[in-house]
KENURO-59203 format. One record per residue (C-alpha): residue number from 1; z, x, y. Coordinates in nm, 4 decimals, m for minus. Each point is the difference from the previous one (the first is absolute). Layout:
BEGIN
  seq        pz        px        py
  NUM         Z         X         Y
...
***
This chain:
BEGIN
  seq        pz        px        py
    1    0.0000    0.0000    0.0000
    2   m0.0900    0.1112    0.3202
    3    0.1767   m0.2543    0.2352
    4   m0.0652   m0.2656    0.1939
    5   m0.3133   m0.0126    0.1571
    6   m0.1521   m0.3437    0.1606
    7    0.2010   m0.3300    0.0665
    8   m0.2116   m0.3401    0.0291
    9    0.0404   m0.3250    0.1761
   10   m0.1998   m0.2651   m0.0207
   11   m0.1127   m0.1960    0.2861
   12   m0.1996   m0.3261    0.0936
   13   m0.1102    0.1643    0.2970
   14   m0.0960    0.3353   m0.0082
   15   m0.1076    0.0768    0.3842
   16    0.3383   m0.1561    0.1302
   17    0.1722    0.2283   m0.2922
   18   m0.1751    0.3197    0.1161
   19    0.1210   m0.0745    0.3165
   20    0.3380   m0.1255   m0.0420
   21    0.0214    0.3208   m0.2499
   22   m0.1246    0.1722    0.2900
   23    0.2663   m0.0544    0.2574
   24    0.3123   m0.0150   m0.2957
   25   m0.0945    0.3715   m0.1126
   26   m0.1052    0.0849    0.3162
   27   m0.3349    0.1256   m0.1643
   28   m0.3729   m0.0280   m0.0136
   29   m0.1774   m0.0375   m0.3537
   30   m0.1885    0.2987   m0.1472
   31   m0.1655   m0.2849   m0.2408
   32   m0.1944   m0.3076    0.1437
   33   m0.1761   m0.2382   m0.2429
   34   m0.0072   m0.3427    0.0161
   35    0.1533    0.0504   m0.4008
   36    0.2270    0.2002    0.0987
   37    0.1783    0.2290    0.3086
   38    0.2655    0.2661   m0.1137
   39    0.2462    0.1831    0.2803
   40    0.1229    0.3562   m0.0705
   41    0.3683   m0.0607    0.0907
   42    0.1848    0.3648   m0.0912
   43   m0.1861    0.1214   m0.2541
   44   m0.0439   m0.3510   m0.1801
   45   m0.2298   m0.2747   m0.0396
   46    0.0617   m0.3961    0.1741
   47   m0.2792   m0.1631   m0.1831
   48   m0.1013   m0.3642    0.1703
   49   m0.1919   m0.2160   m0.2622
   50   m0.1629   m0.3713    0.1177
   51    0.2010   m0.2383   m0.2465
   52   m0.1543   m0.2673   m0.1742
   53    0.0862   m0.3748    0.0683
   54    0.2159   m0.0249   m0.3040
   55    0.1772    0.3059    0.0013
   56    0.3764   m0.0059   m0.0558
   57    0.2408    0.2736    0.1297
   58    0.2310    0.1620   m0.1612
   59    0.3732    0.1179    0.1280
   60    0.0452    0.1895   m0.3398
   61   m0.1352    0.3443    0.1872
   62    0.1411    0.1391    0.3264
   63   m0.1290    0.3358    0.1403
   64    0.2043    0.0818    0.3244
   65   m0.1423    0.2326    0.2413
   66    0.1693    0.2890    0.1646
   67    0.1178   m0.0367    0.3395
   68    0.2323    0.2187    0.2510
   69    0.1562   m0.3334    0.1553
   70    0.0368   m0.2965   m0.1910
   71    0.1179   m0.2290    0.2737
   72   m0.2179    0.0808    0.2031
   73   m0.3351   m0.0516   m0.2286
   74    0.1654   m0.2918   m0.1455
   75   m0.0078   m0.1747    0.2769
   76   m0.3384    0.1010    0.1438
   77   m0.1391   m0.1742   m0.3296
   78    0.1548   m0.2758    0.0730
   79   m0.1029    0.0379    0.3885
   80   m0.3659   m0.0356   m0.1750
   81    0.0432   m0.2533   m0.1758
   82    0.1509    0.0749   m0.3665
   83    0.2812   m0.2377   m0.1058
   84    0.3602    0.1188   m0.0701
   85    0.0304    0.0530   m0.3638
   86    0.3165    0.2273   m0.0475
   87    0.1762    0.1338    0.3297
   88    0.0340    0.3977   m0.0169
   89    0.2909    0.0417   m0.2303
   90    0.1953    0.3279   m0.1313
   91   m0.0298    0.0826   m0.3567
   92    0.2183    0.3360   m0.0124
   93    0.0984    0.2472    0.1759
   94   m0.2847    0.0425    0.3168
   95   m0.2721   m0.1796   m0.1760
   96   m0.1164   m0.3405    0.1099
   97   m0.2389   m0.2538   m0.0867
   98   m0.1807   m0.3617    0.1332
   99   m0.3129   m0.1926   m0.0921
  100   m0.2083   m0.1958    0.2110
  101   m0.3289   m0.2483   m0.1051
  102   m0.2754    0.0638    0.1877
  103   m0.2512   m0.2258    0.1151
  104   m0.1356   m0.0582   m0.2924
  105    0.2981   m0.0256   m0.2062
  106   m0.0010    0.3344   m0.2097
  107    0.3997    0.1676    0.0190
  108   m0.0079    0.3067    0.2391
  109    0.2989    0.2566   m0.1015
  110    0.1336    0.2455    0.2487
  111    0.2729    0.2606   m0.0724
  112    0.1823    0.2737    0.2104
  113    0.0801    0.2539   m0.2555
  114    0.1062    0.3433    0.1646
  115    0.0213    0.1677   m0.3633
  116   m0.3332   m0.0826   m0.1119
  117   m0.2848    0.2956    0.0180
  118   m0.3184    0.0008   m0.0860
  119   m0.0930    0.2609   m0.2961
***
């Protein structure tokens, strides 16, 4: 295994994603197809897919998203619209958590961890 590499969210609308995307990560996409647009966010891959009419989500997989203050980007999601899912909470020692749903209701992690490095 080499590690995580791409996280996906499906979306009904895939120009308002790729700009909502846009402004949340603070980031242009390198990829642009009306199939798909991916966003190099530190080294890994935010994949935005067009979801089909039927398509169910699933809360059963959460990727959270490094961040330096988790206040602080918590509530600029929800300054762009995503909806309060779990308010930034402490799970030990320094390290804290909180979801959002964006938009298009796919579960957005974030996480402050101070001890985490990239290999």
């Amino acid at each position: 295994m080499l590690g995580l590499r791409t996280v996906i969210y499906k979306v009904s609308n895939l120009e308002d994603a790729k700009h909502w995307y846009s402004k949340a990560f603070k980031t242009k996409p390198y990829f642009d197809q009306p199939f798909y647009v991916g966003f190099s966010i530190g080294g890994y891959e935010l994949g935005l897919l067009p979801e089909e009419e039927d398509s169910h989500k699933a809360s059963n997989v959460l990727c959270y998203w490094g961040v330096e203050d988790i206040q602080t980007e918590y509530e600029r999601f929800l300054n762009l619209g995503a909806v309060e899912h779990e308010k930034p909470t402490n799970v030990g020692g320094d390290i804290m958590v909180a979801t959002v749903k964006d938009l298009w209701g796919n579960l957005l992690g974030i996480i402050y961890n101070p001890h985490f490095k990239i290999d």
